[in-house]
C-alpha positions as CSV (number, residue, x, y, z in Angstrom):
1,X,175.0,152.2,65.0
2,X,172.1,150.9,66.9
3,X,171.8,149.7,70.4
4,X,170.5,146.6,68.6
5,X,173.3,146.6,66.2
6,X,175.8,147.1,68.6
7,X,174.0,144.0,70.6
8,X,174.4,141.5,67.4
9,X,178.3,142.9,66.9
10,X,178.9,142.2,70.5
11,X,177.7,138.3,70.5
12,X,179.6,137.9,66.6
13,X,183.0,139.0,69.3
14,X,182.4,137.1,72.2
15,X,181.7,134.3,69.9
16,X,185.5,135.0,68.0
17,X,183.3,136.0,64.9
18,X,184.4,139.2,64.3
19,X,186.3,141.1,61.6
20,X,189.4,142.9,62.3
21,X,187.4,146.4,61.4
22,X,184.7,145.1,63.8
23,X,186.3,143.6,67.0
24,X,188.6,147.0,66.2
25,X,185.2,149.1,66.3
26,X,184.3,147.1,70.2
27,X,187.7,147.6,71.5
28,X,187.2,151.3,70.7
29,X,184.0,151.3,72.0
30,X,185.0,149.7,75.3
31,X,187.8,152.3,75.6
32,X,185.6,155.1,75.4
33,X,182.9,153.7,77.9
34,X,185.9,153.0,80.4
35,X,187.8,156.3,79.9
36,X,183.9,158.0,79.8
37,X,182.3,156.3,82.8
38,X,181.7,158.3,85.7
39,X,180.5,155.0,88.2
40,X,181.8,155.7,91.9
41,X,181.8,152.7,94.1
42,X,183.6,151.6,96.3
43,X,185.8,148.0,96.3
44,X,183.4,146.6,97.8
45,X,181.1,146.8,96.1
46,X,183.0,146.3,92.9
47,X,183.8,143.1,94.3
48,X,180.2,141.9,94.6
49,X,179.2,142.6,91.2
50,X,182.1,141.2,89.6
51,X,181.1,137.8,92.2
52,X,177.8,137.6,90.6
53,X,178.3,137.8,87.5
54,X,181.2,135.3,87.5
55,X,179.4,133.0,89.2
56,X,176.5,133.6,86.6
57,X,179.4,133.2,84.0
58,X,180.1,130.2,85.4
59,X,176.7,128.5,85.8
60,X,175.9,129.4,81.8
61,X,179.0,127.5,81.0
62,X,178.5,124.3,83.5
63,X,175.2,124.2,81.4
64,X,176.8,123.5,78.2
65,X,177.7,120.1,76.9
66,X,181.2,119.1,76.6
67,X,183.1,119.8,74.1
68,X,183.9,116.9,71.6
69,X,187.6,118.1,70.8
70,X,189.4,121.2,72.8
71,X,191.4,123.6,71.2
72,X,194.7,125.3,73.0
73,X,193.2,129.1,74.3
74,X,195.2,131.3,72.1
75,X,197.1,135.0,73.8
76,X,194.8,136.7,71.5
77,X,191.7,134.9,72.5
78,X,192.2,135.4,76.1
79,X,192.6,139.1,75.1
80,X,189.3,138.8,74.0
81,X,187.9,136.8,76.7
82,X,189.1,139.2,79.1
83,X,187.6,142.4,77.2
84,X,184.5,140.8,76.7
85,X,184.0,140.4,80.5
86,X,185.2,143.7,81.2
87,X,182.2,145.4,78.8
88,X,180.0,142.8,80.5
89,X,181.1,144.0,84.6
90,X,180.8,147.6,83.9
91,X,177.2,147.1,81.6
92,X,176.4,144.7,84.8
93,X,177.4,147.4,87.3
94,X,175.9,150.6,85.7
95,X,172.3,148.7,85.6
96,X,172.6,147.5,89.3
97,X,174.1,150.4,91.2
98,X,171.6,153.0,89.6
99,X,168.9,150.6,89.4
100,X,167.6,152.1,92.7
101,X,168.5,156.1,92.0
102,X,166.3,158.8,90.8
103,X,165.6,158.9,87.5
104,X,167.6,162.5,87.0
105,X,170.3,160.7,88.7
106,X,170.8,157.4,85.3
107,X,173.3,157.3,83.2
108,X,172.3,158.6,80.1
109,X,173.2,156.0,78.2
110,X,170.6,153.9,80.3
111,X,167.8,157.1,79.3
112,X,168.8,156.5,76.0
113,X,168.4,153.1,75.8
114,X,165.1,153.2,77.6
115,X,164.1,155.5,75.1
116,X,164.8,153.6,72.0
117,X,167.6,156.1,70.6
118,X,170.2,155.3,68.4
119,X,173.8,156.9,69.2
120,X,176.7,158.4,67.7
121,X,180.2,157.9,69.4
122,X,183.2,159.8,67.9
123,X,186.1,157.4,68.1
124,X,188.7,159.6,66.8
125,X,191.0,162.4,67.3
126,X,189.3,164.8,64.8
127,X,185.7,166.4,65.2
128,X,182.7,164.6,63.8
129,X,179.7,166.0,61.9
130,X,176.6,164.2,62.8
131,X,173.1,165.8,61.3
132,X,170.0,164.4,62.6
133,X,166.8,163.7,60.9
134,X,165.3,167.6,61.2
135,X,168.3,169.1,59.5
136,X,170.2,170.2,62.8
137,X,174.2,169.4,62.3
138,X,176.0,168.6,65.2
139,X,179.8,168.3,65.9
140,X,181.0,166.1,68.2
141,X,184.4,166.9,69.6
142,X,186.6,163.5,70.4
143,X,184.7,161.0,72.8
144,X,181.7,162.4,72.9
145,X,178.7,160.9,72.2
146,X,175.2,161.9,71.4
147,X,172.1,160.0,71.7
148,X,169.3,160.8,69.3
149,X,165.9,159.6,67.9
150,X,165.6,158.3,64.4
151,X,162.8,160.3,64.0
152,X,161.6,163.6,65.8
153,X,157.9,162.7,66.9
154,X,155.7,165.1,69.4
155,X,155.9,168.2,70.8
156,X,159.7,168.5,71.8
157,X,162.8,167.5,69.7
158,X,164.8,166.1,72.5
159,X,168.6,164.5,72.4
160,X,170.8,163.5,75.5
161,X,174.9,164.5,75.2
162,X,177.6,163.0,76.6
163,X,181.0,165.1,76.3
164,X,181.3,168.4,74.4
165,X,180.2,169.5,71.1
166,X,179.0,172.4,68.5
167,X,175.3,172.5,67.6
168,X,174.0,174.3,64.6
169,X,170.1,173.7,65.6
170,X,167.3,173.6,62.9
171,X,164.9,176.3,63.4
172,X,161.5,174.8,64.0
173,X,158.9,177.0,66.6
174,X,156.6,174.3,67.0
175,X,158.7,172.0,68.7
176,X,161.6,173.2,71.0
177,X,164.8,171.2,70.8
178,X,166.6,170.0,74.4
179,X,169.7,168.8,74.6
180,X,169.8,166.9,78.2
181,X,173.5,166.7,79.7
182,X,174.6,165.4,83.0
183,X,173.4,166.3,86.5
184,X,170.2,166.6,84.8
185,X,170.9,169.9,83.3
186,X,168.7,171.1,80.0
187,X,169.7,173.4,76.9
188,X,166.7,174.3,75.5
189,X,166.5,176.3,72.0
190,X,163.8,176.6,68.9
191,X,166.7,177.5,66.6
192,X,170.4,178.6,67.1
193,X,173.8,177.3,67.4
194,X,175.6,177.4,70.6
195,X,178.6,175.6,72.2
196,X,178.3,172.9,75.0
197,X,181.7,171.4,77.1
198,X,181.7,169.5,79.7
199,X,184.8,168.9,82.1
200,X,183.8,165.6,83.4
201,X,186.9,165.4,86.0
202,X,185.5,168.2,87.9
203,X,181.8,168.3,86.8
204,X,181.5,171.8,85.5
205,X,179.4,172.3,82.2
206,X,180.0,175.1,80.0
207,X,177.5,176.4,77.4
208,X,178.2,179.3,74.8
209,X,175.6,181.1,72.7
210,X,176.9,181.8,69.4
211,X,173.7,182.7,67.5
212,X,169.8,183.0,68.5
213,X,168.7,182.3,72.1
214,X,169.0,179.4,74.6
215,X,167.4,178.6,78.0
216,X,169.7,176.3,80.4
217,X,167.8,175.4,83.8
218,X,168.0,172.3,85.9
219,X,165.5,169.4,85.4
220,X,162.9,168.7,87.9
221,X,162.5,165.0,89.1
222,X,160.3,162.7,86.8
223,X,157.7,162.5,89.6
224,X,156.9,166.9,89.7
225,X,158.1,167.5,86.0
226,X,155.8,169.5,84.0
227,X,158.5,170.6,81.3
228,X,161.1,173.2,81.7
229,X,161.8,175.1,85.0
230,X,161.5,178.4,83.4
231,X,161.7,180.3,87.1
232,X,165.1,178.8,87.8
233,X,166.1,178.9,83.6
234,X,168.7,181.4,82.7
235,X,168.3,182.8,79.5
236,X,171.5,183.3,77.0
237,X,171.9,185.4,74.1
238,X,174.8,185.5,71.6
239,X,178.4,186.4,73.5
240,X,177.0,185.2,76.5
241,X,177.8,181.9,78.4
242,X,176.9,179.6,81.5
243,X,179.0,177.9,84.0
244,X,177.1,175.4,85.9
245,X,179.5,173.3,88.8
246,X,177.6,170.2,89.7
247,X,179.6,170.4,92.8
248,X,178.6,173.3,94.2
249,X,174.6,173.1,92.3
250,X,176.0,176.9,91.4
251,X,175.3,178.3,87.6
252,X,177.3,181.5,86.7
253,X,177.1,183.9,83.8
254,X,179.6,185.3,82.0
255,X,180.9,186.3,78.5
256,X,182.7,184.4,76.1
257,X,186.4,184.6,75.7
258,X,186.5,186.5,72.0
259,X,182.9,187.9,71.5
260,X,182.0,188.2,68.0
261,X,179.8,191.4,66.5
262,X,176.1,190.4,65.9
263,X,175.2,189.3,62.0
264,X,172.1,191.1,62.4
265,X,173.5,194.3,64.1
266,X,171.6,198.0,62.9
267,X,173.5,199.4,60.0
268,X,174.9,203.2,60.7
269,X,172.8,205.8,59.5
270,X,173.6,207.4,56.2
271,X,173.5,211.6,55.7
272,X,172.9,212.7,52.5
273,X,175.8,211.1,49.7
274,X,177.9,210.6,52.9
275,X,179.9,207.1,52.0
276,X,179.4,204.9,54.7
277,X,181.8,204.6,57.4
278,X,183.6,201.1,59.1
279,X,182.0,199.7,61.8
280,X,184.9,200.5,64.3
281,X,186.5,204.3,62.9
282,X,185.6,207.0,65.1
283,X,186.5,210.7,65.1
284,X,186.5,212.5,68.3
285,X,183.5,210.7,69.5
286,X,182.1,210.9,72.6
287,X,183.0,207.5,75.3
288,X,179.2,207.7,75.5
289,X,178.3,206.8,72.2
290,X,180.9,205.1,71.2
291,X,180.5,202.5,74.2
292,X,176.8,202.3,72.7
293,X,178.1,201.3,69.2
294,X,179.8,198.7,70.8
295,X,176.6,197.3,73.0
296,X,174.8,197.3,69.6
297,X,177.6,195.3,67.8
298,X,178.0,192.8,70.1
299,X,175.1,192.5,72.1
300,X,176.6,193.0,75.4
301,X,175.7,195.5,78.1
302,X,178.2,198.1,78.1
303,X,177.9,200.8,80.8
304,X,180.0,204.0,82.0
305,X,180.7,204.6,86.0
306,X,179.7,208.2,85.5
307,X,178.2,210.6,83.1
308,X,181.4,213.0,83.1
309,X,183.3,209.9,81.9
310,X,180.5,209.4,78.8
311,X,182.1,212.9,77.5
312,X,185.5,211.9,76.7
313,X,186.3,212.0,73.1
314,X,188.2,208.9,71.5
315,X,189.8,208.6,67.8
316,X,191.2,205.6,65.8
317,X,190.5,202.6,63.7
318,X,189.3,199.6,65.7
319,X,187.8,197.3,63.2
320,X,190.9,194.8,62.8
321,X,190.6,194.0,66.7
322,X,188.6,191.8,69.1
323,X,186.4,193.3,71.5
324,X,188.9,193.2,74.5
325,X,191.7,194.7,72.4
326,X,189.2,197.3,71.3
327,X,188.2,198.0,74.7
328,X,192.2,197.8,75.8
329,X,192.9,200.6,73.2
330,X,190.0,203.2,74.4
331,X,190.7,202.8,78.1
332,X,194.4,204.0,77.8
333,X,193.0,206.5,75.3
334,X,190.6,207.8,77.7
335,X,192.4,207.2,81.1
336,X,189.7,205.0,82.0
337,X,189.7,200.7,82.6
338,X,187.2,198.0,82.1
339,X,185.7,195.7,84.6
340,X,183.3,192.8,83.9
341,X,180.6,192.0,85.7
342,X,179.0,188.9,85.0
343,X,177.7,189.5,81.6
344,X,178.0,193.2,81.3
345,X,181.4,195.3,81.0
346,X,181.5,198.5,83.3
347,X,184.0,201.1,82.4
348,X,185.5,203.2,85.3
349,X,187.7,206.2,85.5
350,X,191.3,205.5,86.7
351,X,192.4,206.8,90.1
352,X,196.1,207.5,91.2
353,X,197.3,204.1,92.7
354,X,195.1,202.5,89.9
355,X,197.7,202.5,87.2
């Protein structure tokens, strides 16, 4: 629905015009934005926002002429009344307590709105598959909301998200497409699909690369922005993930929790009319190599302590496990265990005292 839309639906229910589907679709609405909203200010200066716009409430209705007959105010209309205001004082208080802030520092709704964008709101308790005018599908988890153009125009395909979702991006290298999240933090791709949460109690954004390559970096004020920060951008590849706390302006790399091998991964190299072998069967292979078929599945770094370590031999059948369960198996195989480190997995020989 469009911010214009939504405008017209809004009058129709403070007017007591509405449907039962479409006063249903503001309550929702209004639920969302409340349980959604992020606003911190103090009583205060709650109370002097919700002063001013009563008395501006007030003044609009002094100006109308009396009524020729009255009618009793009903339980369900002063529901209404009440719910109307409600979206009125928080719309009212958003606009004049960031009025003043940096730009990075808006709601996005507000940057949104500026912009023109339409939005998508997932009211319900199942995911919601939202594809945008190049092609790119996006799934919205429950609550969130993404804001969008109609149509892509310029250099950049740029969207702003509120709450967590999947995207499956459409692969376009002459215009990058940014997804803009709160705290001013940018996901920038040309084609991939990668996972973005946000924890909005304790401001931490997550984002997972499933496919392709992503850049996340923090944006720059309006005033100095020239595009993307690329020497502060961190760069993510498939398996790999970022943990930025807005608390604590910190972003952390790591891996995902169940790495998945690579759809594009180097087939194994054939001799003669040998048949080919699964991905994961080894036969008294060296810890060397096979720690490098498993860099090359998954696209992760995986390195041994020491080169004495590399030649220890390992056999079984790994390919109906995850990567951690395959790694689990070798290590007590091998007499060796795992550490990661950020987003590469070191593999060290066990000590007495270790075990």
């Amino acid at each position: 629905m469009s911010q214009s839309n939504f405008d017209d639906l809004l009058q129709k229910y403070l007017a007591g015009k509405c449907s039962s589907a479409e006063e249903k679709l503001v309550l929702e609405w209004y639920e969302t934005l409340i349980r959604n909203s992020n606003l911190h200010l103090s009583e205060a200066d709650r109370s002097l926002i919700e002063a001013r716009l009563w008395n501006k409430i007030r003044a609009n209705v002094q100006e109308q002429p009396a009524p020729v007959s009255r009618q009793p105010i009903t339980t369900r209309m002063w529901y209404r009344i009440a719910a109307a205001a409600a979206i009125l004082l928080l719309i009212a208080t958003a606009i004049l307590f960031y009025r003043q802030q940096p730009v990075k520092n808006l709601p996005l709704a507000l940057i949104a709105r500026q912009a023109g964008y339409d939005s998508a709101l997932n009211t319900t308790r199942q995911q919601r598959l939202v594809q945008l005018a190049d092609s790119t599908l996006i799934t919205l988890q429950p609550g969130a909301i993404v804001y969008f153009p109609t149509v892509f125009t310029g250099t950049t395909r740029e969207i702003y998200l509120q709450g967590s979702a999947f995207f499956n991006v459409h692969h376009d290298e002459r215009k990058h497409f940014k997804v803009h999240l709160n705290d001013a933090l940018t996901t920038e791709v040309l084609g991939t699909s990668f996972h973005i949460t946000q924890h909005i109690s304790d401001r931490k954004i997550e984002v997972a690369v499933v496919t392709g390559k992503v850049m996340v970096y923090k944006q720059q004020p309006s005033e100095n922005r020239t595009g993307q920060d690329s020497s502060a951008g961190i760069v993510l590849t498939p398996n790999k993930k970022l943990t930025f706390n807005a608390v604590s302006d910190q972003m952390i790399t790591g891996l995902v929790a169940d790495p998945q091998p690579l759809s594009n991964r180097k087939p194994q190299p054939v001799t003669g009319s040998q048949p080919v072998k699964e991905p994961f069967v080894f036969e008294e292979t060296p810890l060397q190599q096979l720690v490098e078929t498993l860099s090359d599945a998954y696209g992760i770094l995986i390195t041994i302590e020491n080169e004495s370590l590399g030649r220890r031999h390992f056999t079984g059948n790994l390919s109906s496990y995850s990567l951690f369960t395959q790694l689990e198996y070798i290590c007590r195989s091998t007499q060796t265990y795992y550490e990661i480190n950020g987003t590469q997995i070191i593999i060290k020989e066990t000590r007495a005292g270790d075990q």
